[in-house]
PASEZA-511573 format. One line per 10 residues: number of its first residue (from 1); for each residue x, y, z of C-alpha. Coordinates in steps of 0.02 Angstrom, whole numbers, plus 32768, in hexadecimal, padded with zeros to 4 digits. Layout:
N
NUM> X:Y:Z  ...
! end
This chain:
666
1> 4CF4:BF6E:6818  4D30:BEAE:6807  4CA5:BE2D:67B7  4C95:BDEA:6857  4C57:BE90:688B  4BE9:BE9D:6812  4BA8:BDD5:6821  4B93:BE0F:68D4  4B2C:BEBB:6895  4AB1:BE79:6823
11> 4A91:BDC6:6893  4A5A:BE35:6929  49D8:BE9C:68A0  49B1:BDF6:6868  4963:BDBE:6924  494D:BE76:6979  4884:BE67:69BF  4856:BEF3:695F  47DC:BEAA:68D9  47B7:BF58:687C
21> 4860:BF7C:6866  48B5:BF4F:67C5  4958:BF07:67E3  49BA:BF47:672E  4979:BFF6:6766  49DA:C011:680C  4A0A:C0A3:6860  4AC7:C0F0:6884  4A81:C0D7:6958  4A6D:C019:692F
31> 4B11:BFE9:68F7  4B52:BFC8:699F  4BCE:BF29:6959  4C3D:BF15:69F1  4BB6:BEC5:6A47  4B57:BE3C:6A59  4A9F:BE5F:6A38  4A3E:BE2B:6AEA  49B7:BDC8:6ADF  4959:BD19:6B29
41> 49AF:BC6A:6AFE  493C:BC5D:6A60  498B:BCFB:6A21  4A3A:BCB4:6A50  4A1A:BC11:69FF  49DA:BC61:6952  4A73:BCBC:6955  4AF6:BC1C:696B  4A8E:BBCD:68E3  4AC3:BC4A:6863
51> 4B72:BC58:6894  4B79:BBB5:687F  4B27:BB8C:67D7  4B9D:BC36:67AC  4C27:BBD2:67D7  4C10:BB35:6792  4BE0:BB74:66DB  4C88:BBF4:66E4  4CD8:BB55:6724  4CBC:BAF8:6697
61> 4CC3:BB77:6601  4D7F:BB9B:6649  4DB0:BAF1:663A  4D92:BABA:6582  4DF0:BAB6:64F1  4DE2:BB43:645D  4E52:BB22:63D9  4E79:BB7A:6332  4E75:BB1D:628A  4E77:BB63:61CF
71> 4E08:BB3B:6153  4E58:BAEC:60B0  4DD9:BA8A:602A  4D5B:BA6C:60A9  4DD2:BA0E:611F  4E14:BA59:61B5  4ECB:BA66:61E9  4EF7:BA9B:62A2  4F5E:BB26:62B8  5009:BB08:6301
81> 501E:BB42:63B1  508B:BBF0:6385  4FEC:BC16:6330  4FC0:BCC9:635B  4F05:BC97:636A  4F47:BBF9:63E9  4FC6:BC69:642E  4F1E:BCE5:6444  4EBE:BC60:649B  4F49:BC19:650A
91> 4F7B:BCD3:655A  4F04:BD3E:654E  4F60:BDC9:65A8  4FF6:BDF4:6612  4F83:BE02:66B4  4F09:BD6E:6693  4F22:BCB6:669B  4EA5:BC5A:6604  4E43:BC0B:6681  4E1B:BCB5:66BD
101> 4DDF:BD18:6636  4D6A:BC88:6604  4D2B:BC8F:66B7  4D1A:BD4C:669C  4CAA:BD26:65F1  4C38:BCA9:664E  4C14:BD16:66EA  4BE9:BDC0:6675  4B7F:BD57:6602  4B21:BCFD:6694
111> 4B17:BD94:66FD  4B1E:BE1D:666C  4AD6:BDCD:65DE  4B68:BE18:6582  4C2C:BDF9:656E  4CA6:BE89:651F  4D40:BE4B:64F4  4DC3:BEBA:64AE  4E3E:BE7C:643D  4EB6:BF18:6406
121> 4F4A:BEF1:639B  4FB5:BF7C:63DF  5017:BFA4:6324  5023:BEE8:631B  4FC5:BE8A:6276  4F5D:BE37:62D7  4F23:BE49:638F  4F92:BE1D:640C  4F37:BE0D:64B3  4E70:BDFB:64EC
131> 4E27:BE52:657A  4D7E:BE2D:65CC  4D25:BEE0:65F4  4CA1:BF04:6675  4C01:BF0E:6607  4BB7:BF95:6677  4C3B:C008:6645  4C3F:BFE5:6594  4BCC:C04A:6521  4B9F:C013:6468
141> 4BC5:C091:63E4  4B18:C069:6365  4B31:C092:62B7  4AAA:C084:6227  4A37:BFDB:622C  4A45:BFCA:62BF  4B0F:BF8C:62A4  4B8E:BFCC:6331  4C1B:C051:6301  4C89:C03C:638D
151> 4C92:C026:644E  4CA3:C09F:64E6  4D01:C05E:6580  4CF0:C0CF:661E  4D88:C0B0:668E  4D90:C0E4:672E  4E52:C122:670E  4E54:C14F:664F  4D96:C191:663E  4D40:C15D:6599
161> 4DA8:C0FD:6513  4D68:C0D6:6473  4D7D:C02F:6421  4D6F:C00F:6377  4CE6:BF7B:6342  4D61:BF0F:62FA  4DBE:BF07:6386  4D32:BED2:6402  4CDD:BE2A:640B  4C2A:BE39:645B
171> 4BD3:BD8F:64AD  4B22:BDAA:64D4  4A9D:BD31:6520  49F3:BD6B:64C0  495D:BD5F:651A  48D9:BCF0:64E0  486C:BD9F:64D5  48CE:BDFB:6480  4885:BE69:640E  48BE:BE4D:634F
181> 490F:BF01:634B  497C:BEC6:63CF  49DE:BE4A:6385  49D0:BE74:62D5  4A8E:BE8A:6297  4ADF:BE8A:6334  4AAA:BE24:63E6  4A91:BED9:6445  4A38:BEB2:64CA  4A72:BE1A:653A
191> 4A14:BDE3:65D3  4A69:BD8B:6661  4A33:BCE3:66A0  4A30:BD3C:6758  4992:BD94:670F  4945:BD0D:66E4  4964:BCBE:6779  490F:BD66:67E2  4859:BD24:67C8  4878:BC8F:6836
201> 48DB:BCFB:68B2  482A:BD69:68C2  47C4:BCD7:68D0  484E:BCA7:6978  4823:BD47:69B6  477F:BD4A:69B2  478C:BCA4:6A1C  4803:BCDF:6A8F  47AD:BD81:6AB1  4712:BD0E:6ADB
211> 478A:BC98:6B50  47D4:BD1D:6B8D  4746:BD67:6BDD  470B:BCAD:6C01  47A6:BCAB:6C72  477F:BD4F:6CBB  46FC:BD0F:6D16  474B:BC57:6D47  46F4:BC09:6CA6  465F:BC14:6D14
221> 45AE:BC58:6CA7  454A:BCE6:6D0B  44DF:BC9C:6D8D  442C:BCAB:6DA1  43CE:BCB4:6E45  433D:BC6A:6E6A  42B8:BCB8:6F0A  420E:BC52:6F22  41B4:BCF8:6F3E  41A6:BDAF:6EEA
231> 4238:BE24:6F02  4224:BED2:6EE4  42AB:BF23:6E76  430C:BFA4:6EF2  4322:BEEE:6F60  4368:BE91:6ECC  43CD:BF0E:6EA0  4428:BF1E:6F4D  4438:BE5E:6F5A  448B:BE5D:6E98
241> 450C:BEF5:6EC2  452E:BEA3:6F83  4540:BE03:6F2B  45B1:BE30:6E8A  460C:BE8C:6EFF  4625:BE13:6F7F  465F:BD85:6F00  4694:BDE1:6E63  46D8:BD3D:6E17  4615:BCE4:6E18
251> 45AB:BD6B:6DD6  44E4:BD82:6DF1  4490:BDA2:6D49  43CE:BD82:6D5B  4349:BD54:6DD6  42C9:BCCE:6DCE  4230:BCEF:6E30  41A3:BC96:6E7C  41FC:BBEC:6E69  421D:BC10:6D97
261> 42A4:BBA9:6D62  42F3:BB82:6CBB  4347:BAF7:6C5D  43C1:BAD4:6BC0  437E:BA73:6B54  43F1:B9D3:6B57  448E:B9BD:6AEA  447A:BA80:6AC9  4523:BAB9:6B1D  4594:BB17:6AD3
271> 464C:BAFF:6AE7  46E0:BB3A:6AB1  4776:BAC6:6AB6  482D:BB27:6AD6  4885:BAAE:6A8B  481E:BA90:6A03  4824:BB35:69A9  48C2:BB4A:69E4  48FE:BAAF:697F  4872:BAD0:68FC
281> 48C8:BB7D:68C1  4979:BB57:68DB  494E:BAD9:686C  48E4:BB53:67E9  4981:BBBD:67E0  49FF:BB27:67B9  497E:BB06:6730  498F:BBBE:66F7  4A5C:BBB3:66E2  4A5A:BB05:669B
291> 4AA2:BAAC:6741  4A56:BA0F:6767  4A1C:BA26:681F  4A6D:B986:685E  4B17:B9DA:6824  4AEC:BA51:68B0  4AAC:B9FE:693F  4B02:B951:6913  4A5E:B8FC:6962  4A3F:B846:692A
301> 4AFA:B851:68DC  4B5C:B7C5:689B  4BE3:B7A4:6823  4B60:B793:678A  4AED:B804:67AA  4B86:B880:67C0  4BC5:B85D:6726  4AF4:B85A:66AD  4AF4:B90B:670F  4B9C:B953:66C8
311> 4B84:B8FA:661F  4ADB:B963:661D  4B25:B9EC:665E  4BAE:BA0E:65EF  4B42:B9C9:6553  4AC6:BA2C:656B  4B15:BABA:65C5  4BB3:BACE:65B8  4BDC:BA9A:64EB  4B45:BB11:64A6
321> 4B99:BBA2:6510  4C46:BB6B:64E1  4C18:BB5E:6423  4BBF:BC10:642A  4C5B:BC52:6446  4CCB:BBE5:63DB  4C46:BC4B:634D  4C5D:BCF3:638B  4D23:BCEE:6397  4D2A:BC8F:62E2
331> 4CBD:BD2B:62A6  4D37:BD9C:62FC  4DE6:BD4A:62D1  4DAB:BD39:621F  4DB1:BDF3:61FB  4E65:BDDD:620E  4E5D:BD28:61B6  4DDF:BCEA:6156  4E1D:BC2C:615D  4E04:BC21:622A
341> 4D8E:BBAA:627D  4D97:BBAC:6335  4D40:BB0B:6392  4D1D:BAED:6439  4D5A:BA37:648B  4CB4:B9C7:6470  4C7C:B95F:650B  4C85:B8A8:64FD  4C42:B83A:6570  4CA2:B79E:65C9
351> 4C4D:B718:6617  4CC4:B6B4:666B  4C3C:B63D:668E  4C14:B629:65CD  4CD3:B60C:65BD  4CE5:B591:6632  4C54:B538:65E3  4C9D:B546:6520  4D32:B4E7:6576  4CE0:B461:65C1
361> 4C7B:B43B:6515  4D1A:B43E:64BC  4D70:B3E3:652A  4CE0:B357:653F  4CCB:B349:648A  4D87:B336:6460  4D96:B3DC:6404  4E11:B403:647F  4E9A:B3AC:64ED  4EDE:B3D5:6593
371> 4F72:B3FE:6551  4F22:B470:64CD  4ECC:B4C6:6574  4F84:B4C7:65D2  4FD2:B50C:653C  4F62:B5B3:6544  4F7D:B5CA:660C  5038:B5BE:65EE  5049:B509:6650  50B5:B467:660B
381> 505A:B3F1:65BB  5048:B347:6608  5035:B285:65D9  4FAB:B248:657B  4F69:B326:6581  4F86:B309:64BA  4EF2:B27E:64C4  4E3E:B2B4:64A4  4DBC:B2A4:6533  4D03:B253:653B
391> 4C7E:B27A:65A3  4C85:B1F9:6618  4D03:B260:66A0  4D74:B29B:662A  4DD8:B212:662E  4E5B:B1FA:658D  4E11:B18A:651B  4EAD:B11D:64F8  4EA1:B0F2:65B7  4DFE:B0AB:65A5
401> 4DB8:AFF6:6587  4E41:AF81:6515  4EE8:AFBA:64F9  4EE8:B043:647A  4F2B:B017:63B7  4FC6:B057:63A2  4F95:B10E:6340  4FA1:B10E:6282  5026:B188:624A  5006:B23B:6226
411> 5009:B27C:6175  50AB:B2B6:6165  504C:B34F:60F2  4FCB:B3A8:60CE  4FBF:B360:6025  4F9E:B2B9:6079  4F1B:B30E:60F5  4ED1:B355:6055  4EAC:B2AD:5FFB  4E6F:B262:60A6
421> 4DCD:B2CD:6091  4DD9:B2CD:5FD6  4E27:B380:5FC6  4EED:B3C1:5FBC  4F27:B456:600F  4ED9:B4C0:5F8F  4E21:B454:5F66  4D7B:B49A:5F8F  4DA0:B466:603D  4DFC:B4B8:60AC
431> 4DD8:B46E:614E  4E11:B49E:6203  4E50:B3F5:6220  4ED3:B428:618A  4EEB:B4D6:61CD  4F0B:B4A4:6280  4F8F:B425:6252  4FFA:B4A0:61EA  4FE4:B528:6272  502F:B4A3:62F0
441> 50BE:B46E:626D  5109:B50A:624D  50DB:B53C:62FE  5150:B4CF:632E  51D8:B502:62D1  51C4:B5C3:6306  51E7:B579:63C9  5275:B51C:639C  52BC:B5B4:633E  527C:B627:63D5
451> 52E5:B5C8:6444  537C:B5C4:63E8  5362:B692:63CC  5340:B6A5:647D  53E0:B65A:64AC  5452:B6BD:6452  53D9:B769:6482  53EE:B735:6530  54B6:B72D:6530  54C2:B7C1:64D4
461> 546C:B820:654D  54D9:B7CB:65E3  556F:B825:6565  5520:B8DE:6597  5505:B8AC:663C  55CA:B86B:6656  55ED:B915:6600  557A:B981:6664  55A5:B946:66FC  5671:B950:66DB
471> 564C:BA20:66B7  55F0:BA1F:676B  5688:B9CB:67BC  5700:BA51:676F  5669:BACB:67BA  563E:BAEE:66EE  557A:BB10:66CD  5575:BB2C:661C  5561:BAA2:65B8  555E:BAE8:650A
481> 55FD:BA86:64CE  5590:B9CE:6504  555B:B96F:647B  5533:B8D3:6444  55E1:B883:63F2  55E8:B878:6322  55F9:B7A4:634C  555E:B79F:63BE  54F2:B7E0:6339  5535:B776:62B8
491> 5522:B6E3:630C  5468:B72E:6326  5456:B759:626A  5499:B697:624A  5410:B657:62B6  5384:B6BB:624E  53C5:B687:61AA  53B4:B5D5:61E5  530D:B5EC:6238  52D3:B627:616A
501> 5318:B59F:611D  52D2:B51A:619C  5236:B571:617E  5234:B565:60BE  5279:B4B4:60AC  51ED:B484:6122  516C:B4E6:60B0  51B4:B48B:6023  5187:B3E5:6070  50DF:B419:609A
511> 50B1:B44F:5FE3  5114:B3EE:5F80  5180:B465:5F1F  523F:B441:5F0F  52B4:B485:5FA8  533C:B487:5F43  5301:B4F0:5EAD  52F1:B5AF:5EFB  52CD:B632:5E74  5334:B6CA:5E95
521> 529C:B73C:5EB6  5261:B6BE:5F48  5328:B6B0:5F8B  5334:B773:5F8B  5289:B78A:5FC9  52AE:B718:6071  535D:B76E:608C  5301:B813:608A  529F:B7C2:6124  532D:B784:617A
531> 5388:B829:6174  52E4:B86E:61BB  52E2:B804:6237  538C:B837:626C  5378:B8D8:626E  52F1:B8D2:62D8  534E:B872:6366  53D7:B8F1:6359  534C:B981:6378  5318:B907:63FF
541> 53C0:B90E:643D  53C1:B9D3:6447  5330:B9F4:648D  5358:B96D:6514  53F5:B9E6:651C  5393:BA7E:6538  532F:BA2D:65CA  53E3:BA20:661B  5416:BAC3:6609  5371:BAF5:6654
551> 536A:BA93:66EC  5429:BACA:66FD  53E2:BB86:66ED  5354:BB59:6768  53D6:BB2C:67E7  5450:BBB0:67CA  5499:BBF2:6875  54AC:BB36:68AB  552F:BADB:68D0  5579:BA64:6838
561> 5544:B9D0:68BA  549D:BA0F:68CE  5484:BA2B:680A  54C0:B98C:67EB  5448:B93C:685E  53B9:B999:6806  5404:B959:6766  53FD:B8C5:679B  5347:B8AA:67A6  532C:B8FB:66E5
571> 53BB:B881:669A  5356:B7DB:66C6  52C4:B82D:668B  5315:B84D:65D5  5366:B7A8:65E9  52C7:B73C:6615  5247:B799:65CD  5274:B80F:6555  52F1:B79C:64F8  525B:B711:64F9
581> 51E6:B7AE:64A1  5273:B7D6:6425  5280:B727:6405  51D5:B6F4:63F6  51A9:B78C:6372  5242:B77E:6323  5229:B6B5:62F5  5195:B6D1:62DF  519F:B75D:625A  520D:B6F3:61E7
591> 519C:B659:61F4  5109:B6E9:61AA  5172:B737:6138  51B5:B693:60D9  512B:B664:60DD  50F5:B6F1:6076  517D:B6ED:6004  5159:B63E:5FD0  50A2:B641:5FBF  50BD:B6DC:5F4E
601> 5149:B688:5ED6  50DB:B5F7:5EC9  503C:B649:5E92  4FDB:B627:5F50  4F54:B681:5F9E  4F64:B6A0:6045  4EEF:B684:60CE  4F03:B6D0:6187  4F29:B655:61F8  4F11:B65D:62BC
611> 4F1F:B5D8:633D  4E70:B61D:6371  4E94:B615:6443  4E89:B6A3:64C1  4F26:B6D3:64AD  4EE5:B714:63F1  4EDC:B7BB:63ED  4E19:B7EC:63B9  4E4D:B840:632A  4EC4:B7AF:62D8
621> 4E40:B72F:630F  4DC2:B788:6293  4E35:B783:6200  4E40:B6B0:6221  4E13:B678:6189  4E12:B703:612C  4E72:B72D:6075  4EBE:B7E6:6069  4E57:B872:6010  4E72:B8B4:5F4E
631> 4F01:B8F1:5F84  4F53:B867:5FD3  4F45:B8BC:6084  4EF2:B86C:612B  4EA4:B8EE:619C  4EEA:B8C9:6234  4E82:B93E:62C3  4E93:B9C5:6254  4F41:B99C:6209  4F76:B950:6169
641> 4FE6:B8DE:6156  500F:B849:60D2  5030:B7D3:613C  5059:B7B3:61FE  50B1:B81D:625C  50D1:B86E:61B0  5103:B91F:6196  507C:B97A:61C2  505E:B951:6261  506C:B9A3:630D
651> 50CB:B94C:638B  501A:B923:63DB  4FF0:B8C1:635F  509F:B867:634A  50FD:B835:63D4  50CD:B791:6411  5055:B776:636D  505F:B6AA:6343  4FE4:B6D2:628D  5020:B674:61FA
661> 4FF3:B66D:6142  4F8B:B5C8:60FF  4FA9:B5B9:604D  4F20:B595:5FCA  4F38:B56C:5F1D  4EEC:B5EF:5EB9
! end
């Protein structure tokens, strides 16, 4: 039986007109699942309501985020990818996509009440694969206090297997009634939100067993005959058969004699509205899964009210659910582990609106400039962008009224900045005026260095693609021999040694220590980051290697013209975009890391330092400001790291990063 068998099985119990039959106690007769329960429209409708809310809850569980971290001090630290636990969550099984088996959990709980999921190790150390079970087939092994010794799974093919308890991770939704035995030690007994939803399904059928035999007779009431004299009863009764008879659809219920006649009192009609408790108990049930109703019928819809009803939905909803079972498969991955913490992906909300609205502030006020709102969207700046605004139109201010003074001449440093607001780099004052001008300074220097790294990047990838594409004229695919030439990545490791020392002679300026005297420690400290730095572009260079050999293995049957032509469409992606990604991380990890070194040698603390737009990443904008722990680590999402783009780090929360170090004076 599939699960959409089963949806289908216990939705038609759910709205079957049989109000004295209980719907969990059904009979081998009633599980006719092939078909689709008959009934009136009201029926039909009740039934699309809770596929639907179904649907949109398994929907939305399958599409977050659980990720493994590891406890260590009371900090967390994510797991790397290769993780088993990550491996665990990302593919599940040979047979089942992710998105599936979370779909699975969310349909069993919702319909169920209860979730089985098997995790067996098969000889492995830890398990190796998770399978959702049908939780009508599974029963629970109980052991002393009410604890559970193990698990029987009836298969169809294999008849009963046992499962040990540690292998199996049981979800259950407990009923608000519950009794305390049930849910002392273990969650036993789940309920399923379908059952819940069955009260408003009988109160549908009570209503559409009265419309229904409303419609019977044309939604017209018995009618009543009235006679001005006395009729005796054998005549009345051959005029109400002859009559009934004659017009079955307008029946005869009573006579009125001798001119009696009767009256409603006014305003005293009853009537039942269709519609009404139609919409009324669709709407009941939504309420029952946790669906806003307008997510259903999409009446009165626009783009906010769209967006308040997912926000409540998934806050409400969706994250409770979602962090339920982050719980259960901590609990469970911890007998294996005791350091594993498995979260859920939080929902944030994102007004655009709100956004839009921050910029115009910022931008009115002169926090901002145009070009400071270009800059983040990727465009060129333009003339007189640099200027700040005023209210009136946004016009630049030096274009308004007299001729602007020539401006007074920056600071050349931040000691200078300092003793402008009677503080140096390392007062009581560290203000975001100073901040936000050494950002931009050394900033500044990582481009230029970026673009004299991407250069060289970019030719030496033209040098595999001359190479490549001389093997595919001789009608060679195997490209094992290409590499990047010995002079090509010297000339690259030249051009990162001078991107370090343009970066420490410019930190020398800025806080006044002597460029020329470099103690050994701080001299072997930034060649250790150049050599890094190099080795990383030469792993960059491999992997953008391997991608070649792929594609060439994608295409393999083709002809050396065809493969070329598919090659041709990777190469100016490495070219234009990878080599500007090497670049960017690569400059951008020496600027960080001598940074480092110097602050160190010269007895700095360091402060985080982000350029606090919405190209931040959430979790490096949170750190802005912020000094490393005891330990000299930032907790980067979960990772620690001493510095930007640091070791430590996941490529996630590296490439691309433009995070510096501010130096205070300790």
């Amino acid at each position: 039986m599939t699960i959409l068998d089963t949806i289908r099985d216990r939705v038609a119990n759910a709205i079957r007109p049989n109000r004295n039959a209980n719907p969990n106690n059904r009979r081998s007769g009633d599980r006719n699942v092939g078909t689709v329960n008959a009934g009136n429209e009201l029926s039909a409708s009740i039934r699309g309501t809770v596929f639907a809310c179904l649907q949109h809850r398994a929907n939305a569980l399958a599409n977050l985020d659980f990720k493994s971290y590891r406890m260590n001090n009371f900090s967390l630290e994510e797991q790397g990818q290769f993780h088993w636990t990550n491996e665990l969550l990302r593919n599940p099984n040979p047979f089942f996509t992710r998105s599936q088996v979370f779909t699975y959990i969310e349909n069993w709980l919702s319909i169920n009440g209860n979730a089985f999921i098997w995790t067996p190790t098969n000889g492995y150390r830890v398990p190796v694969q998770m399978w959702v079970l049908n939780p009508t087939r599974v029963r629970v092994i109980k052991g002393s206090d009410t604890f559970v010794d193990g698990y029987v799974y009836q298969s169809a093919q294999e008849g009963n297997i046992a499962i040990p308890e540690k292998e199996m991770i049981h979800l259950a939704r407990i009923h608000p009634a519950a009794r305390q035995e049930e849910i002392v030690g273990m969650n036993m007994f789940g309920v399923g939100l379908v059952t819940a939803a069955m009260e408003y399904s009988n109160i549908n059928n009570e209503v559409s067993e009265y419309l229904a035999r409303l419609f019977k007779n044309n939604t017209v009431p018995p009618l009543i005959a009235k006679y001005p004299e006395r009729m005796d009863d054998d005549e009345w009764s051959r005029l109400k058969a002859r009559w009934n008879e004659e017009l079955p659809d307008y029946k005869l219920r009573a006579l009125l004699e001798s001119g009696l006649g009767l009256e409603l009192p006014p305003k005293g009609e009853l009537a039942i509205s269709y519609d009404s408790v139609s919409n009324d108990t669709r709407s009941q049930i939504a309420q029952v899964f946790g669906v806003p109703p307008g997510m259903l019928t999409g009446e009165y819809q626009n783009r906010a009210t769209a967006e308040v009803q997912w926000a409540i939905f998934r806050q409400n909803t969706i994250d409770p659910e979602a962090s339920y079972i982050a719980e259960e498969f901590t609990r469970h991955f911890r007998r294996w582990d005791e350091a594993i913490l498995i979260e859920s992906e939080k929902f944030q909300y994102d007004d655009p609106l709100v956004k839009q609205q921050q910029e115009e502030f910022e931008l009115k006020w002169g926090i901002k400039t145009i070009n400071d709102a270009r800059k983040e969207r990727g465009f060129d700046p333009i003339a007189y962008g640099d200027s700040p605004l005023i209210a009136n139109g946004f016009v630049p201010l030096g274009m308004i009224g007299a001729p602007a003074s020539p401006p007074q001449s920056q600071p050349r440093n931040l000691q200078a900045i300092g003793e402008k607001i009677e503080s140096d780099i390392g007062g009581e004052y560290v203000t975001a005026d100073i901040r936000d001008y050494f950002w931009r300074q050394f900033d500044l220097l990582t481009q230029d260095n970026t673009l004299a790294l991407q250069s060289l990047i970019s030719n030496a990838i033209g040098s595999l693609q001359d190479q490549v594409f001389q093997k595919l004229d001789l009608n060679i695919t195997n490209i094992q021999d290409v590499n990047v030439s010995a002079e090509q990545l010297a000339e690259i490791d030249l051009a990162i040694q001078e991107s370090s020392e343009i970066i420490r002679l410019e930190l020398a300026s800025q806080l006044g220590i002597d460029p020329i005297d470099v103690p050994l420690p701080l001299s072997q400290q930034i060649d250790a980051i150049t050599k890094e730095s190099a080795e990383k572009v030469q792993e960059s260079m491999l992997v953008a290697k391997k991608d070649l050999e792929n594609e060439i293995l994608k295409n393999a049957g083709k002809s050396p013209e065809e493969i070329k032509n598919a090659l041709k469409i990777k190469f100016e992606f490495l070219e234009d975009k990878r080599a500007a990604t090497i670049a960017r991380t690569t400059a951008a990890n020496v600027t960080s890391g001598v940074q480092y070194s110097v602050y160190r040698e010269n007895g700095f603390k360091m402060m985080w330092l982000s350029e606090r737009d919405s190209k931040v990443r959430p979790s490096h904008r949170r750190l802005d400001g912020k000094f490393p722990n005891a330990s000299g680590m930032f907790n980067v999402g979960g990772e620690l790291t001493n510095r930007p783009l640091g070791s430590g780090l996941s490529a996630e929360n590296a490439i691309n990063c433009r995070c510096q170090l501010f130096p205070v004076r300790e």
